[in-house]
C-alpha positions, 0 to 999 in steps of 0.5 A: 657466570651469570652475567656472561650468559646474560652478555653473551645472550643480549641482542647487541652482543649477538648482532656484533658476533654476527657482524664478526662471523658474517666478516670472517666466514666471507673472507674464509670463504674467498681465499679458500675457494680461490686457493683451492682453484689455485692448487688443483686448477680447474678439475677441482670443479668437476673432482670436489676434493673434500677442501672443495666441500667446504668451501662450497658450505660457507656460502650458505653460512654466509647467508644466515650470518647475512640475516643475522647481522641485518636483524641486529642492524634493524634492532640496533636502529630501532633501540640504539644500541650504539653510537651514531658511527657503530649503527652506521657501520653495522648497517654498512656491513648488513648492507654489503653481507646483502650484496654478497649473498645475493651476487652467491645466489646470482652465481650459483654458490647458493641454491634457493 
């Protein structure tokens, strides 16, 4: 049991959960907001059904998996967690989660 939670509280375990969250919740996000939009037309927007709701929560998930992948690609650089491929690819995946959360923000889905 120990070494579970040692595992599951280690930094590299964390920054790939992240890394996994960061993915999951984004493509979640798309295919239920355009499935919504897809089902109810454009009313959803101004009715907010309670799928709508939660759509319109993952973004801001979206930006806490954002920074906690970025971090966990900044510690990953800085002690070596990984391989050459697996940095590159966290770093890749931080840097495309940037990016997506800034153009959330730019459109709304985020308010700051």
């Amino acid at each position: 049991m120990h070494a579970v939670k040692h595992r599951m509280t280690s930094p590299p375990w964390l920054a790939r959960t992240a890394g996994v969250g960061l993915s999951s919740v984004s493509i979640g996000f798309v295919g239920l907001f355009l499935f919504v939009l897809e089902s109810g037309g454009e009313v959803t927007l101004f009715t907010r059904p309670l799928v709508m709701e939660v759509a319109l929560v993952l973004p801001y998930f979206i930006g806490i998996l954002t920074l906690g992948t970025t971090a966990g690609a900044l510690l990953a650089w800085r002690y070596q967690y990984w391989s050459l491929p697996v940095r590159i690819h966290q770093t890749v995946l931080a840097l495309l989660g940037i990016a997506f959360s800034w153009q959330l923000v730019v459109l709304g889905f985020i308010a700051l």
